[in-house]
C-alpha beads as a LAMMPS data file, in Angstrom:
LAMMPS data file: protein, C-alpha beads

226 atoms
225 bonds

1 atom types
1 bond types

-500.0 500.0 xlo xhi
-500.0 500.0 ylo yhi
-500.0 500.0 zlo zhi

Masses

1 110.0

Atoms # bond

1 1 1 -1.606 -12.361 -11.980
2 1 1 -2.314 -8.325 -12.455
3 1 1 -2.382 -6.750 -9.134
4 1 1 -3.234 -3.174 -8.616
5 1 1 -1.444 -1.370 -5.648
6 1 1 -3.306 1.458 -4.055
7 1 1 -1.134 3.286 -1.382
8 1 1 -4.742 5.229 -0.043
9 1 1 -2.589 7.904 2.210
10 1 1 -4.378 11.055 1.680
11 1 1 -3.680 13.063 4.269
12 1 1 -0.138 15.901 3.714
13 1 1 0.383 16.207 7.093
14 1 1 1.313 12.827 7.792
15 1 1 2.773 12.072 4.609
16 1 1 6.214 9.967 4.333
17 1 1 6.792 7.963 0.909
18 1 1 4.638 4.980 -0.060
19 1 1 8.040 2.600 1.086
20 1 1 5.767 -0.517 2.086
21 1 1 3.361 -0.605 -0.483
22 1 1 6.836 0.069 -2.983
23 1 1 8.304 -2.739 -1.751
24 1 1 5.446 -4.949 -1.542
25 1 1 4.805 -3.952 -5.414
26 1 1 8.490 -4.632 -6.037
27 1 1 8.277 -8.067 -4.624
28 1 1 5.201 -9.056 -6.116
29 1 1 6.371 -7.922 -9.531
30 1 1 10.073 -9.635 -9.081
31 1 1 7.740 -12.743 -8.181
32 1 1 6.542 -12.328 -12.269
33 1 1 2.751 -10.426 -11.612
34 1 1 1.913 -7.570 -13.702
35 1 1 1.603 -4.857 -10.860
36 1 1 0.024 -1.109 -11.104
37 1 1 1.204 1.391 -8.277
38 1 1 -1.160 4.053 -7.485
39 1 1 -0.520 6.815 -4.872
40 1 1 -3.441 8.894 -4.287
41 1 1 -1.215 11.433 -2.472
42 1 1 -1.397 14.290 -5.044
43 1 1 -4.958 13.199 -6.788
44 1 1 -7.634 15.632 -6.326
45 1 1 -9.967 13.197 -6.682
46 1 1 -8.902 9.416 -5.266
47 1 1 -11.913 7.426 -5.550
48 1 1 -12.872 8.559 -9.458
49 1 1 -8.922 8.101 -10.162
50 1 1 -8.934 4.481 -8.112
51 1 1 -11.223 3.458 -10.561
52 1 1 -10.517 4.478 -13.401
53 1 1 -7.294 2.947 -13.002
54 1 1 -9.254 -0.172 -11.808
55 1 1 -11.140 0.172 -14.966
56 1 1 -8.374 0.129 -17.609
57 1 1 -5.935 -1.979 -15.813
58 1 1 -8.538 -5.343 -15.007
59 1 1 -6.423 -6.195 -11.814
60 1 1 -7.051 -9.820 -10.562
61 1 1 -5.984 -8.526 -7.104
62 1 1 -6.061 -4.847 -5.617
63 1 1 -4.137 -4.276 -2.294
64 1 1 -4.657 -1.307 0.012
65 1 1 -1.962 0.010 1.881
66 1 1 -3.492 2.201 4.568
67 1 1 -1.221 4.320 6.893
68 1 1 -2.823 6.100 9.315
69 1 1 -6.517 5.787 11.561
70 1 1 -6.381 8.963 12.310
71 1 1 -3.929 12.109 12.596
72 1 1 -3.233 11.999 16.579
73 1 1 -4.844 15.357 17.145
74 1 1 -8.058 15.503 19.170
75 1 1 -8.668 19.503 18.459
76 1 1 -9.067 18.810 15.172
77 1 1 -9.810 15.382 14.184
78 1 1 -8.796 14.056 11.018
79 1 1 -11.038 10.268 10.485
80 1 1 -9.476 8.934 7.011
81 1 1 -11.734 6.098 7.115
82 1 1 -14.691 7.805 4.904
83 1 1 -12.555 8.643 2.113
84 1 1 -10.810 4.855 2.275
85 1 1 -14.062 3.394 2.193
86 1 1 -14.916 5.805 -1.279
87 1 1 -11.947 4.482 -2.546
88 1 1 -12.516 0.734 -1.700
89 1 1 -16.227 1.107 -3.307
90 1 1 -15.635 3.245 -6.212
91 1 1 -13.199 0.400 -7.227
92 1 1 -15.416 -2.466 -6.110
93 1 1 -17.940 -0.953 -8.350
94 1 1 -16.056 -1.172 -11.495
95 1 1 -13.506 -4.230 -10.385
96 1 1 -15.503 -6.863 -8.159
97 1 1 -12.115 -8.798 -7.541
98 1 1 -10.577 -9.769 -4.032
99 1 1 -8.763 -7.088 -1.608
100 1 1 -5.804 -7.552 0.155
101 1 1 -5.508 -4.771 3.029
102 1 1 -2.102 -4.188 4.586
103 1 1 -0.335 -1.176 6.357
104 1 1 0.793 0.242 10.019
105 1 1 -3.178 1.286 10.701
106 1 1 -4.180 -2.621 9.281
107 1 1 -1.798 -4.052 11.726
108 1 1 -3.087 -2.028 14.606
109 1 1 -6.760 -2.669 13.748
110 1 1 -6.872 -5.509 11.754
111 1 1 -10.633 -7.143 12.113
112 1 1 -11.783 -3.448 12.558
113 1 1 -10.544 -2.402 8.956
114 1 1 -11.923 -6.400 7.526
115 1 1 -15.484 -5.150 9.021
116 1 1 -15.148 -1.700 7.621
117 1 1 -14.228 -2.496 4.436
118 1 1 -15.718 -5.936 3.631
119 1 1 -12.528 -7.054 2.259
120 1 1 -11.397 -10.396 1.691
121 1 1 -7.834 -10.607 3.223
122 1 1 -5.414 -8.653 5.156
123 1 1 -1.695 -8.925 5.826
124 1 1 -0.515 -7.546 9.094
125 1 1 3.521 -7.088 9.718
126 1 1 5.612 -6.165 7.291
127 1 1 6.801 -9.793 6.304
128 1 1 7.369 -9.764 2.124
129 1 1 7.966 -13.657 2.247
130 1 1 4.515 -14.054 3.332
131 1 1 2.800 -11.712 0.836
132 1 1 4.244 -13.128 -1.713
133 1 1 3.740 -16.702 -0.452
134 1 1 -0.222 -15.492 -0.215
135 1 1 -0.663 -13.672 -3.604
136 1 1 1.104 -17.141 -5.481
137 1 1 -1.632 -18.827 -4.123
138 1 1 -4.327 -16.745 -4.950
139 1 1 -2.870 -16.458 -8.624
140 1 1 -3.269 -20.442 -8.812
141 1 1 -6.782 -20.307 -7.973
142 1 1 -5.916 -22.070 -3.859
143 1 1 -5.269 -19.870 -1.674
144 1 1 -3.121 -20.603 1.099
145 1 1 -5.025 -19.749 4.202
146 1 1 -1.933 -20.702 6.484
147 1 1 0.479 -18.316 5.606
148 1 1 1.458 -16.560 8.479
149 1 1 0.004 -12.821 9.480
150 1 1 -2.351 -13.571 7.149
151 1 1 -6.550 -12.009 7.993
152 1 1 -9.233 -14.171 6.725
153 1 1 -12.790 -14.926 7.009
154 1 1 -13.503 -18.024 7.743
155 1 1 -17.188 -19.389 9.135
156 1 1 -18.594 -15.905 8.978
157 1 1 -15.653 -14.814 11.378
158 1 1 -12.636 -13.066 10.665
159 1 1 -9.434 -15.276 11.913
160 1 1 -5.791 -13.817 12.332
161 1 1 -2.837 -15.732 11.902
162 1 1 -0.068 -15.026 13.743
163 1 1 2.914 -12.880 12.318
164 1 1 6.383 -14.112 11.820
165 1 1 8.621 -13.389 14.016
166 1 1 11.480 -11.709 13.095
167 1 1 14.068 -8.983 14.718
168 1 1 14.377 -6.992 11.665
169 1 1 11.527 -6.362 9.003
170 1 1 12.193 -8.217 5.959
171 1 1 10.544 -4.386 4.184
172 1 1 13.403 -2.517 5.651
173 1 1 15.290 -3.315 2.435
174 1 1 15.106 -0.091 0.096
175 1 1 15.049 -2.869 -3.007
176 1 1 12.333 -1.756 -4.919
177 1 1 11.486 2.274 -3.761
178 1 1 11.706 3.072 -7.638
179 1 1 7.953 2.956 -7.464
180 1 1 8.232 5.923 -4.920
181 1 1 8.143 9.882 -6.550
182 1 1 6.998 13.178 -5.509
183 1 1 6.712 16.416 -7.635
184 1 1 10.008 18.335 -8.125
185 1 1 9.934 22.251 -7.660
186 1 1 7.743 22.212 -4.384
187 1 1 8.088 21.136 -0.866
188 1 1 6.024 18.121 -1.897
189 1 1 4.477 15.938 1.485
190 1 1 6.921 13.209 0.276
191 1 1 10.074 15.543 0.489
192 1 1 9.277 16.736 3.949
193 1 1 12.777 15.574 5.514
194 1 1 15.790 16.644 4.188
195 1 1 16.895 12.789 3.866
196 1 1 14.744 9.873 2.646
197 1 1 13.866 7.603 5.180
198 1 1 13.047 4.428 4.090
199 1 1 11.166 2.937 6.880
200 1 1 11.541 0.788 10.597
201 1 1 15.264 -0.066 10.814
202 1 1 16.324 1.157 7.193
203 1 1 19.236 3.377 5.869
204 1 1 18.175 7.278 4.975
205 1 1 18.182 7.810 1.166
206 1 1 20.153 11.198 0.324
207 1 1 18.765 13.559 -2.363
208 1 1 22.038 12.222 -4.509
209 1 1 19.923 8.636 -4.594
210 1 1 17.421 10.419 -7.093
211 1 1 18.628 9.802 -9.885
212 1 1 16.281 10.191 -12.636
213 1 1 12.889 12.650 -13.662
214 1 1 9.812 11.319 -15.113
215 1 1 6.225 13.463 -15.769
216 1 1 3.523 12.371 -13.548
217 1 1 0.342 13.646 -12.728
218 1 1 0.760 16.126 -15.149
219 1 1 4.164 17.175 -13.427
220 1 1 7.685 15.653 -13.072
221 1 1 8.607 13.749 -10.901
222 1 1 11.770 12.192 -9.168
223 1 1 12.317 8.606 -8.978
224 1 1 14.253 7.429 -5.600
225 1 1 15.897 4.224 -6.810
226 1 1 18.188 2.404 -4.366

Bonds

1 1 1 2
2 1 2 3
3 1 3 4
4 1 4 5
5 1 5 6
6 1 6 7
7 1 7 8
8 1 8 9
9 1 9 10
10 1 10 11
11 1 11 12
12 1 12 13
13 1 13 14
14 1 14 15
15 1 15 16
16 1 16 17
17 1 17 18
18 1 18 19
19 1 19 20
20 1 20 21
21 1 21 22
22 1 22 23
23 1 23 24
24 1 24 25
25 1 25 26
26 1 26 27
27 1 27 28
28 1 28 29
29 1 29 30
30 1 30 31
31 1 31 32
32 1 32 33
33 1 33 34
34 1 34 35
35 1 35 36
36 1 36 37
37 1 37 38
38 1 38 39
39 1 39 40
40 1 40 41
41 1 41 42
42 1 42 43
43 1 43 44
44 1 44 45
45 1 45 46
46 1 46 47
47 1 47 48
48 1 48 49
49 1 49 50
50 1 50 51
51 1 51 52
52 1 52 53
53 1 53 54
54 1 54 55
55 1 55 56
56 1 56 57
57 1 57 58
58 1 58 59
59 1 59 60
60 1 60 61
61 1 61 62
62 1 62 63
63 1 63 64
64 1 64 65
65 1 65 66
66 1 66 67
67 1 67 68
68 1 68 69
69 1 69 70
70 1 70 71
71 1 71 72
72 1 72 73
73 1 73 74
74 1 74 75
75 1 75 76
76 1 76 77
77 1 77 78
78 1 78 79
79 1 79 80
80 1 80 81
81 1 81 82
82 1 82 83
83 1 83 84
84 1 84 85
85 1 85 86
86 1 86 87
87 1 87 88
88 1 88 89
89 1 89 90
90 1 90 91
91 1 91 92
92 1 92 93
93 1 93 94
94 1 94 95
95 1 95 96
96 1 96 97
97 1 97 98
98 1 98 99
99 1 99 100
100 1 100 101
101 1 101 102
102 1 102 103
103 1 103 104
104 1 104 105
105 1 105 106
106 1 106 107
107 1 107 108
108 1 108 109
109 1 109 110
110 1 110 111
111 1 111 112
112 1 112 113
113 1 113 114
114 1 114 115
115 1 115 116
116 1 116 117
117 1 117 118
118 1 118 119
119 1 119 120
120 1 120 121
121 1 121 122
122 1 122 123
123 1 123 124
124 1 124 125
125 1 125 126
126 1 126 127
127 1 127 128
128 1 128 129
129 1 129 130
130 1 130 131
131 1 131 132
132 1 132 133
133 1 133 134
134 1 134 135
135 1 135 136
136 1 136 137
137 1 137 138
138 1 138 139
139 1 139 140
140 1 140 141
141 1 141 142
142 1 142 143
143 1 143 144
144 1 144 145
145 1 145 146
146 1 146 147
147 1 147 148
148 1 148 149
149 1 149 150
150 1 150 151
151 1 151 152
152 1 152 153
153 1 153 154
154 1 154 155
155 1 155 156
156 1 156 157
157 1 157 158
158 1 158 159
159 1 159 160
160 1 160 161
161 1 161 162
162 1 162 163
163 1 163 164
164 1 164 165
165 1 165 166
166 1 166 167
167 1 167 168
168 1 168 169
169 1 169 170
170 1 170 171
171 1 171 172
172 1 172 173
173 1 173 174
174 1 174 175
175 1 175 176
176 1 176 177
177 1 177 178
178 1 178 179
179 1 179 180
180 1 180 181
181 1 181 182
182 1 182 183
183 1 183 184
184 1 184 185
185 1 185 186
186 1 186 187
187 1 187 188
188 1 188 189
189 1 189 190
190 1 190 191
191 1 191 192
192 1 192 193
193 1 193 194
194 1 194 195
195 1 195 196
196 1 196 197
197 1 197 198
198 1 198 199
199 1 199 200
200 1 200 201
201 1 201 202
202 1 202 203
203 1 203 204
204 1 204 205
205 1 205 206
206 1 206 207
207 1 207 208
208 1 208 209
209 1 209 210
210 1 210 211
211 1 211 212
212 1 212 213
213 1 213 214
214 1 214 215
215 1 215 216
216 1 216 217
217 1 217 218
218 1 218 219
219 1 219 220
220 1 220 221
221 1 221 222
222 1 222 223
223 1 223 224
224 1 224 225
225 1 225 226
């Protein structure tokens, strides 16, 4: 199954590395689908990019990660729900296939993001057993509306399943942050901290853990590999 992964973080001042959506792209492509990453972090234009990407790659699948509902400062509000929803129907436009929503902000809100977004699933938690669980059955045309955390709509209401349980994230593993980069030469919104940190619960990456440089977005770019 080709699944695009769309980490839709826009916003520099709240701007750690893409670790859920990495590992969630890691699992899904150790699990044998053909997955895209796509951080919109340092595009000037996110919904044109979103789709063009969405255009040339022919996902079956796109997930949204979404970070944030809003930047904690009522002086001067930051709403990133507009430029989301570009995103979502710039892509929609070109690649009418089902969306899986996920993220901190989807877990928070999760029937508030469905609504505003039309999509077809969510996954709240951070639970890569049941993501991967969901997406198998979506690749063999049956999907599996048990799995748990899983958001559905189901008799023209959206249902939540409960999450799994668990005492430590099964994401807090740094398997799979070689999807993560951020332009070298500039104090660049994912090189904010002086050590990686690689989510809830999870060991700090040094700088020595980059170990290799690769040109992206028209500039290089190091890869964090664990």
């Amino acid at each position: 199954m080709k699944v695009l992964m769309v980490y839709t973080n826009t916003y520099r001042m709240f701007a750690p590395a893409p670790l859920g959506a990495s590992l969630v792209a890691s699992r899904l492509r150790a699990d044998g689908h053909d997955v895209r990453f796509l951080d919109l972090m340092f595009v000037k234009s996110p919904a044109a990019e979103a789709a063009r990407v969405a255009r040339d790659f022919q996902p079956d699948l796109i997930g949204y990660s979404i970070r944030n509902r809003d930047n904690q400062m009522s002086a001067a509000l930051f709403d990133p729900l507009p430029m989301i929803r570009s995103i979502v129907s710039a892509v929609r436009a070109v690649r009418p296939v089902p969306v899986l929503l996920g993220g901190t902000a989807f877990t928070t809100f999760p029937r508030q993001w469905m609504d505003a977004l039309d999509a077809d699933y969510g996954m709240t938690g951070d639970d890569l057993a049941s993501i991967s669980r969901f997406v198998a059955s979506l690749a063999v045309g049956s999907p599996d509306l048990a799995v748990p955390g899983l958001v559905h709509r189901a008799g023209g209401s959206i249902r939540r399943n409960r999450s799994p349980s668990t005492d430590t994230p099964t994401s807090s593993s740094t398997t799979g942050t070689s999807w993560i980069c951020a332009r070298t030469g500039t104090r660049s919104p994912h090189c904010g901290m002086p050590r990686w940190w690689s989510g809830r619960g999870a060991p700090s990456r040094a700088p020595s853990a980059i170990i290799s440089r690769r040109s992206v977005h028209g500039g290089s770019c190091d890869l964090l590999v664990r």
